[in-house]
Steps between C-alpha positions, in 0.01 A plus 500: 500500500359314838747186429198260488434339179116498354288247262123464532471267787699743743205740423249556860180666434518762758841549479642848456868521323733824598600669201761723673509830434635791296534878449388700236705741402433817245760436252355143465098668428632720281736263287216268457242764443729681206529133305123396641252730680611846354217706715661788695384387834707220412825738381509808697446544844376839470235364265450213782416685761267749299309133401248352742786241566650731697871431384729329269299235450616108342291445215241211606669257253848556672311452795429159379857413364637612824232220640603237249857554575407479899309180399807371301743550823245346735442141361462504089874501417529230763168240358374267225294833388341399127431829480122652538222524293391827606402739717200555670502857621737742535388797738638805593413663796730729632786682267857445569747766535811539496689382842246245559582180631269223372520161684269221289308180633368232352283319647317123315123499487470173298677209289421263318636198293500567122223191395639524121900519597595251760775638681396837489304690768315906474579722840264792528659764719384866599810734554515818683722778505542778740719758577690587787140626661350215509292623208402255209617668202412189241322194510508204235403164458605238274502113438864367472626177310725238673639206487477209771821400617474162348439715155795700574755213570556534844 
């Protein structure tokens, strides 16, 4: 968590939020793939590096918890978040294997004041995560619920 506290008018289009950083390790792929993902790229790394992923690979929907959860440490735990109404894209680009260390930005492309719920304000923000390359391994981008401070009671 950054420490700073987040409702919709600390929002900057422009601004890019740190998400910190984490490493992917292959016990965590393949517990999530045997409850989730069960493909064997996503089990075995024999069958991983056979695949055109080229190793033990995190299923693309881990790949996206592991986001949320970066997402969650950088500044939703620590906001008036209302929740989302949904996502706009999910991509990814590159797979993610197994030592990886994904670091995650956020970065706000618009907001805007809810017109039906006063109080209330929609922050549109394209993340990015990379690994430790440099490479973008996923991209999403969502629109975000939250409350104004005044809303919140503070």
């Amino acid at each position: 968590m950054t420490g700073r506290f987040y409702a919709f008018e600390d929002f900057e289009e422009g601004a890019a939020l740190d998400l910190g950083s984490k490493v992917v390790t292959a016990e965590e792929i393949i517990d999530f793939a045997s409850q989730f993902d069960m493909q064997p790229m996503h089990l075995d790394e024999a069958a991983g590096r056979a695949s055109i992923l080229g190793g033990l690979s995190a299923s693309g929907w881990h790949s996206c918890c592991m986001f949320m959860r970066l997402m969650c440490d950088g500044f939703l735990l620590n906001s008036t978040s209302q929740g989302a109404p949904g996502v706009d894209y999910a991509r990814w680009k590159r797979p993610v294997i197994a030592g990886d260390t994904l670091t995650g930005t956020s970065t706000v492309t618009a907001k805007k004041a809810s017109s039906s719920r006063p109080g209330l304000g929609f922050v549109t923000c394209r993340h990015e995560v990379r690994n430790q390359r440099g490479e973008v391994v996923m991209e999403l981008q969502n629109t975000g619920m939250f409350l104004t401070r005044e809303a919140a009671g503070l």
